[in-house]
N, C-alpha and C positions, 0 to 999 in steps of 0.2 A: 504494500500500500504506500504510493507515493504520498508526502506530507503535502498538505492540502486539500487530499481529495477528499469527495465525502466518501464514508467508509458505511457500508453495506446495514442493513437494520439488524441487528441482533436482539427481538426481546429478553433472549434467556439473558444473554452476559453482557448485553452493551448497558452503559452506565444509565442510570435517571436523572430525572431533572434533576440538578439542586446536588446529584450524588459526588459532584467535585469530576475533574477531568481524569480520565485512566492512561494511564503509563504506557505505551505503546512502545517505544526502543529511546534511546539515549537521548535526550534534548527534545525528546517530541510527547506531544501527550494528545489522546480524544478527548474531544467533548461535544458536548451534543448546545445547540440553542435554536431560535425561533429568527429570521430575519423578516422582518414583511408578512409574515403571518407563514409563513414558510419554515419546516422544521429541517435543520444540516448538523449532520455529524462527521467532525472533520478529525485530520490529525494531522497538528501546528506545531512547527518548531516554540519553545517557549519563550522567545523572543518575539514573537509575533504581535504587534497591535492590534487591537481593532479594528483603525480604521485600515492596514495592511490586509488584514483578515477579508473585508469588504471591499476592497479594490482589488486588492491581488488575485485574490482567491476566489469569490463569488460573484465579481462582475457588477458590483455597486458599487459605481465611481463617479455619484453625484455628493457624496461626501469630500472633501478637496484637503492635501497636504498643502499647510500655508507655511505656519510659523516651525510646525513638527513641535514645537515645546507648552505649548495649551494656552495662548496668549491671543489669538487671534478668533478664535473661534470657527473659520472657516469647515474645522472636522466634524459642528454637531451632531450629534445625533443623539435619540429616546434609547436609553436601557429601562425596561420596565415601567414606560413613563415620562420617567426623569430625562432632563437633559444633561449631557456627559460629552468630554474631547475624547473623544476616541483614537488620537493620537499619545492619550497618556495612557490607556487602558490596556493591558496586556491580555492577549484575547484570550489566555488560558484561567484568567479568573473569572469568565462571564459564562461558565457551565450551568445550562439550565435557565438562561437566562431570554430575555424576550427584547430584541432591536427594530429600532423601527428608523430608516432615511429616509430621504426625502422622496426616494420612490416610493415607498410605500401610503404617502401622507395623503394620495388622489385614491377614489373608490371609483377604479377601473377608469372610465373615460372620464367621470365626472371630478373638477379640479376638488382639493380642499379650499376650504373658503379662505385661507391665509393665502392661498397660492392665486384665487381670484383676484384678491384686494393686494395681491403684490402688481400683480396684471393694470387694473382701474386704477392704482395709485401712481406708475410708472418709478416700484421702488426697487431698482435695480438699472443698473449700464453695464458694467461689463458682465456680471453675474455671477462671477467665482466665488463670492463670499453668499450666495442668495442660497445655494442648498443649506447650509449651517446657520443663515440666518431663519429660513422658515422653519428649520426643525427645532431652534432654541423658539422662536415665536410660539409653536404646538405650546412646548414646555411651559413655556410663561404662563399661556389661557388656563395649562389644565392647574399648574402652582396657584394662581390667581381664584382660580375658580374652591380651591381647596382653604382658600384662608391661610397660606403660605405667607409670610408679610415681607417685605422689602427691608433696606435701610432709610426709603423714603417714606413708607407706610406708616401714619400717623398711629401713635402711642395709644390712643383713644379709640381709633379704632376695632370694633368687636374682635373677640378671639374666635376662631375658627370659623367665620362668616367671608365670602367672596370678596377679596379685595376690588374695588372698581380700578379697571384701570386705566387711569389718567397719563397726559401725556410724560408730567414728569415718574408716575410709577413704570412705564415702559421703558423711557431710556434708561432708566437705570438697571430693570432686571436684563434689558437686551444690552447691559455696557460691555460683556463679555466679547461681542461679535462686530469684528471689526468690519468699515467699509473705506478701503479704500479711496473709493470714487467719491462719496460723501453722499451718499444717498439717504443721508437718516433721518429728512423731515418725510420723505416718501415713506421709507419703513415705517414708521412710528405711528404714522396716518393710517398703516396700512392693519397694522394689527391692532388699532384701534376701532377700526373698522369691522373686523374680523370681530375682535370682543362685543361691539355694540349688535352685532346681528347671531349674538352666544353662540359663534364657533367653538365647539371645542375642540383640547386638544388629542392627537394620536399618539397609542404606541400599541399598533399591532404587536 
């Protein structure tokens, strides 16, 4: 079994969700997780990232190598949800675990409504930072919607109630994700948009 590949179904002996990745030969180990609603069991050298993992390996290359050091955000992408650089994640600790990029964020032809109101806002030019920015966007609505709170989220504020978010709560959660180009009144406009029409967010 070449490393990378996915490796055949075993219910008897191949690992479970959550059971940590299994040993396969020197430097490499299986593990199994979810991409896009899609289950892959592979076997990774253990230096492998994430986001390696889904470019190299799997063919999801709307995720983009910018800064490689978790600084720019261009790598977003949903673990379980959550937003994470999948540049700093080493794919052999996400066993069992469920990813979601930016491909997976439209249901089949029809866009996700962040990826519309990137569209109607015209928040994007060259667009290499726009996969990592709409997968942290997902992030934001669903933190948002959970009563997750900010550094700008007022004190007084109810606890565990939907944070509204306003344009200063968005720049800040989306400060992560950089745009070169300077597209951040369109951004900002755009998931604003998206929250006011209760998109929420994905993680197949």
């Amino acid at each position: 079994m070449a490393p990378g590949e996915d490796l055949p179904d075993d219910p008897d002996t191949g690992p479970g969700p959550g059971a940590g990745p299994r040993p396969v030969n020197g430097g490499h180990s299986a593990l199994a997780l979810t991409v896009n609603g899609t289950p892959h069991t592979l076997a990774l050298d253990h230096r492998t990232t994430l986001l390696d993992l889904l470019r190299e390996h799997l063919g999801f290359t709307g995720a983009k190598k910018g800064c490689d050091h978790g600084q720019c955000g261009a790598c977003t992408v949903l673990v379980d949800g959550r937003r994470a650089n999948s540049c700093l994640l080493l794919a052999v600790t996400l066993d069992g675990r469920r990813i979601t990029t930016v491909e997976g964020l439209a249901d089949g032809d029809r866009l996700h409504p962040l990826q519309a109101a990137f569209l109607d806002r015209d928040a994007l030019q060259c667009g290499y930072c726009t996969p990592g920015q709409l997968c942290s966007a997902a992030g934001v609505l669903a933190e948002a919607a959970a009563g997750l709170p900010s550094h700008v989220t007022p004190e007084t504020a109810p606890s565990g109630k939907p944070v509204p978010l306003t344009a200063d709560e968005i720049r800040e959660r989306m400060s992560g994700n950089l745009c070169r180009c300077g597209a951040y009144p369109g951004i900002v406009a755009a998931v604003a948009d998206a929250a006011a029409a209760g998109a929420e967010g994905s993680g197949r």
